[in-house]
N, C-alpha and C positions, 0 to 999 in steps of 0.2 A: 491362890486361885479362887474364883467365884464360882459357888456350888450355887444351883438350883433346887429347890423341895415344892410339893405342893404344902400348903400352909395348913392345920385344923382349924375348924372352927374358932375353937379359943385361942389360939394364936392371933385370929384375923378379929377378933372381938376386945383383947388389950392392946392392939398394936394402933390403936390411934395418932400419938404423939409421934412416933416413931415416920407413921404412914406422914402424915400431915407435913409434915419435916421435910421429905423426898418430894413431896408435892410441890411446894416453896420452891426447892431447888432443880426441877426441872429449868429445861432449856425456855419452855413455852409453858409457864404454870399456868391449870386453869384450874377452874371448881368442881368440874366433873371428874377429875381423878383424884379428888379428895378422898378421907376414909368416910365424911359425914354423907356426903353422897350416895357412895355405894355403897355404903351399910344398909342405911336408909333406905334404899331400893333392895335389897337384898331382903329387909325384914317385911316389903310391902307388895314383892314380885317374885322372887325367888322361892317359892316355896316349891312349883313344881319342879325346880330346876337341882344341879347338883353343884355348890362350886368348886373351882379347878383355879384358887388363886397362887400365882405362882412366886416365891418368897425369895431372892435371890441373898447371898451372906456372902461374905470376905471374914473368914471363918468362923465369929457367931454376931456379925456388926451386919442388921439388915441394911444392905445396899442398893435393893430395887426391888420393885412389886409390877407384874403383869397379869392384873385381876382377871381373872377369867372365869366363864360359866359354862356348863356342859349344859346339853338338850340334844333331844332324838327327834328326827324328824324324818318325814317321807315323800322326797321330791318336793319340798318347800321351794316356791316361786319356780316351779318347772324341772329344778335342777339340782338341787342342794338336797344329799340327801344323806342319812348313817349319823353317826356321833357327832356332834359339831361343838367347838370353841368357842367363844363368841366373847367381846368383851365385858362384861360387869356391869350396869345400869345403860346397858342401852336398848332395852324393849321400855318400850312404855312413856317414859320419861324424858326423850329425846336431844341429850347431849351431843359434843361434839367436839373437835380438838383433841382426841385420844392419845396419849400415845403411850412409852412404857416410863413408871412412877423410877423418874430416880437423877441424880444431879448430873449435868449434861458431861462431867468429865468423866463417871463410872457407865455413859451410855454403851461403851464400844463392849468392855469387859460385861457389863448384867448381860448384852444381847447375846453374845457369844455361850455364857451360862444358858439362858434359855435355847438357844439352839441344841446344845448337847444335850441337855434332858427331854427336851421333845425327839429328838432324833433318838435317844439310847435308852432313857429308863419311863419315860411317861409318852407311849406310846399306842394307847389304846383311843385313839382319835379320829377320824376320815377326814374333815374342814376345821382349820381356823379360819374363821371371819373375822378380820378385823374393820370395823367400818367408821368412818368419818373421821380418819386421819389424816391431817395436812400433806401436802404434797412433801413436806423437808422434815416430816417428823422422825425420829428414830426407827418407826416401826416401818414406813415405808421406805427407808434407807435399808432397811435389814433385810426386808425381801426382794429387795433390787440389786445385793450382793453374789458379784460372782463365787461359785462353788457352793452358794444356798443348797442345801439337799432337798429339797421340797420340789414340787410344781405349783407356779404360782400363777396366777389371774388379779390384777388388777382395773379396777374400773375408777371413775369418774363420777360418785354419786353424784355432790352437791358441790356451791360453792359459799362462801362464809365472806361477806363484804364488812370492810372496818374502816375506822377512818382513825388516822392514825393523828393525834393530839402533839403535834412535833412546832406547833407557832400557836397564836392569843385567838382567841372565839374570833375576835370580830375580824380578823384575817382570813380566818377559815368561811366565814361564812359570806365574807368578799368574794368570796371564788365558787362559790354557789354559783349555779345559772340565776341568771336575771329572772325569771319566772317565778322559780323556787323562793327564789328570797321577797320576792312579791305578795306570795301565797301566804309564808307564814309570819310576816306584817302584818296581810291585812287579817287572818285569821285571829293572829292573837290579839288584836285590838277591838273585833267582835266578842270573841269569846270576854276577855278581860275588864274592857271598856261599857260594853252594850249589854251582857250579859252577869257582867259580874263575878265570874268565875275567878280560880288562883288556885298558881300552882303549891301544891303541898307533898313534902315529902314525909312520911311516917314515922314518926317518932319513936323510941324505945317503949314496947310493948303495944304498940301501935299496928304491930305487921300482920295479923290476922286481920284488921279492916282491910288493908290495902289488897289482900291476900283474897278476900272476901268478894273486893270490888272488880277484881280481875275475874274472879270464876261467875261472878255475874251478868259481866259485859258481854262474856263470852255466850253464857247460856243466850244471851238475849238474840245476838251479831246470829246465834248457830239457829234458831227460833225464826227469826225473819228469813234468812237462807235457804230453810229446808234442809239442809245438813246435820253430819254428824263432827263434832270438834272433838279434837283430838287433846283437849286440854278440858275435858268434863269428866267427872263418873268419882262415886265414892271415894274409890283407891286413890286417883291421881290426888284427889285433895286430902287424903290422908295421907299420900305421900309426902306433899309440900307442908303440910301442917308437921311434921315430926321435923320434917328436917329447919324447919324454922324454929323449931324450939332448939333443935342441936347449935346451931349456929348463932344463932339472936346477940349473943356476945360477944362473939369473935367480928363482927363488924361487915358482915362478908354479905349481907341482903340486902338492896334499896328498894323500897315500896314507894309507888310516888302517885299522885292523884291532881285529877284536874276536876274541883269541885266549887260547889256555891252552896247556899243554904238548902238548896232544894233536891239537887242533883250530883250526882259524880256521874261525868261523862266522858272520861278515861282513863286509866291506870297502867303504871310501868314497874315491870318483875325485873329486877337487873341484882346479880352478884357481881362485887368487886373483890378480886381477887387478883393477885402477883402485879397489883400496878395496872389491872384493866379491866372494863367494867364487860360485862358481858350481857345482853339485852335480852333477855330470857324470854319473856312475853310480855303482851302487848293487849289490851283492851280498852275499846271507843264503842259509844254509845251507839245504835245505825239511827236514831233520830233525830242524832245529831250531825249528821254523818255531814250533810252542806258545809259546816263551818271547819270541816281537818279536824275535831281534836286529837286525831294520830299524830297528823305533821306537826304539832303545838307541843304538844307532851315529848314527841321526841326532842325538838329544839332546845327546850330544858333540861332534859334529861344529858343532854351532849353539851350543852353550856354548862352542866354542872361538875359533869365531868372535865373539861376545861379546868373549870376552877379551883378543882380538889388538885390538879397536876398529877391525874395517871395520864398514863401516854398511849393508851387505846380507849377507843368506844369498839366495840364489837359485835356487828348485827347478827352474828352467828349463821346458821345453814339454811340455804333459800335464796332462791333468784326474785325474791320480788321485786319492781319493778321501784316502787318507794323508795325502798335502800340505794338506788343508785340515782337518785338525788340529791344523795347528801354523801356520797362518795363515789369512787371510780376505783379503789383499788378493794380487791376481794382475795380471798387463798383459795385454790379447790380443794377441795376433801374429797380423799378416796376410799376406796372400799377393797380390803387385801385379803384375798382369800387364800391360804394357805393350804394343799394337796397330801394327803398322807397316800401312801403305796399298798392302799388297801383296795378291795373291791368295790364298798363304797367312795372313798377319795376319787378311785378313778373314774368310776360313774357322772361325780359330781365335776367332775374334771371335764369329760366330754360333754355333759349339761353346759358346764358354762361357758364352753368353747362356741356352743351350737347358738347361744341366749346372745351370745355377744353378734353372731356372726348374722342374727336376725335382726338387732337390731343396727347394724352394722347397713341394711337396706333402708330405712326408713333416716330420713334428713330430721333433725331435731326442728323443732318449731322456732325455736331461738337460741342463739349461741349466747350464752354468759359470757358478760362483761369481765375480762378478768386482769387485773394490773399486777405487776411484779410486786414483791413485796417489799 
């Protein structure tokens, strides 16, 4: 039978190989439920928080992990209020694809373990939030289970557009709108031809430039805007600077840049990981902004991927409107909020009934694009 524990510190600090291993063997492996990740984030964000990661055994064989973090809060976004759940590297850092770390045929037995111990012995909680889980992920399976003992609330955060590498680049990009494939012709023949520029991907010990040129582009795009980005400030790039050093050898970063002698006027953050590349961030020049080198860089970037033969590009979370140029099929991601039978849970419980039923008036501006998978 599969016990549940919360894990120590030094448990969750040697259990890398072990983590990484579950990660692999997920249904839907991605990078954000790596251990380099949320360590990572844990040593760069976590400090006010406490964690609650959860260590599932098949008697001393770890067989799944449901990283979790504890935080106190007081009517957070209207509603959400008492001890809360939350999963592990998702303030800050903005990941996606969640779900529980463990190989798709131990999914039914690890859930089942965490049910019992959140229901019987680790019980001092009011909210799990689980947020930006696929709609067929394990986790959203779990809380959609009849005789679930919780009260649950589900929403509809975001939705994550991919395109899915199953035929040859110039197939794929046949089936482009006529427009689209207009655009990034003639762009790349300015940029490349008139301009001089080329694509470059970063080299081994190379990824602090590339890493460099992204937090640039950004300050700049966020400068001409008047805005604040959400991909600036100390921590975030000490965030990505550590975990670039964890990783750099495991193969699992692409830095890639669209440069000339003079200038870099755009750069792509993408991990490759279980077979699919994940498009992490994105920086273009805004003075260069007339000639796309958005839509350039990506065309490379997804022609590269082609080439290497993983079998996704994945735009990750966000309706922008770019992404569905260069595809039509997307996953929604939801947001799973889990009720404890306390006075806070139930508080939060009627909050979020109230939040739903508010906006439940108001018509969305735009309904996402969303294709089966």
């Amino acid at each position: 039978m599969y016990k549940a524990k919360i894990a120590t510190l030094d448990e969750f600090r040697i259990c890398r190989e072990a983590w990484d291993n579950l990660a692999l063997s997920m249904r839907f492996p991605t990078v954000f439920c790596t251990w380099e990740w949320i360590h990572t984030w844990w040593e760069h964000f976590g400090a006010k928080n406490t964690l609650a990661i959860v260590f599932i055994y098949d008697d001393t064989e770890l067989k799944g992990i449901l990283p979790l973090f504890v935080y106190r809060t007081l009517f957070k976004g209207g509603w959400l209020t008492g001890r809360i759940l939350s999963y592990c590297g998702t303030t800050d850092v903005y990941p996606d694809h969640l779900d529980i770390i463990c190989a798709s045929h131990d999914t039914e037995e690890c859930m089942a373990a965490v049910e019992s111990f959140l229901s019987t012995q680790y019980r001092a909680w009011d909210v799990i939030q689980l947020p930006l889980i696929t709609e067929d992920s394990a986790l959203a399976s779990w809380t959609r289970t009849g005789g679930f003992p919780f009260k649950v609330g589900i929403n509809e955060a975001s939705v994550a557009p991919y395109i899915p590498l199953t035929e040859d680049f110039e197939r794929y990009i046949g089936r482009l709108d006529k427009k689209t494939r207009y655009n990034v012709r003639s762009r790349r023949k300015k940029l490349y031809d008139q301009h001089r520029f080329e694509y470059v991907i970063c080299g081994a010990g190379e990824e602090k430039e590339g890493l460099e040129a992204i937090f640039h582009l950004h300050e700049l795009r966020a400068k001409k805007k008047g805005i604040t980005s959400t991909f600036e400030g100390g921590k975030i790039r000490a965030f990505h600077d550590s975990l670039i050093d964890r990783v750099r050898d495991k193969g699992w970063i692409s830095l890639s840049l669209l440069r000339n002698e003079t200038d870099t006027i755009a750069a792509s953050y993408n991990f490759m990981f279980g077979n699919r590349v994940f498009s992490y961030q994105k920086g273009n020049h805004p003075a260069w902004g007339q000639f796309g080198p958005g839509s350039v860089i990506l065309h490379e970037c997804i022609q590269d991927a082609f080439s290497r033969g993983f079998e996704e590009y994945n735009l990750l979370q966000g309706n922008e409107a770019y992404k569905y140029d260069w595809t039509l099929q997307a996953r929604p991601l939801l947001t799973a909020n889990i009720f404890n039978s306390t006075v806070n849970g139930r508080l939060s419980l009627g909050g979020f009934y109230l939040k739903q039923r508010i906006k439940g008036m108001v018509k969305p501006a735009r309904k996402p694009v969303v294709a089966p998978n």
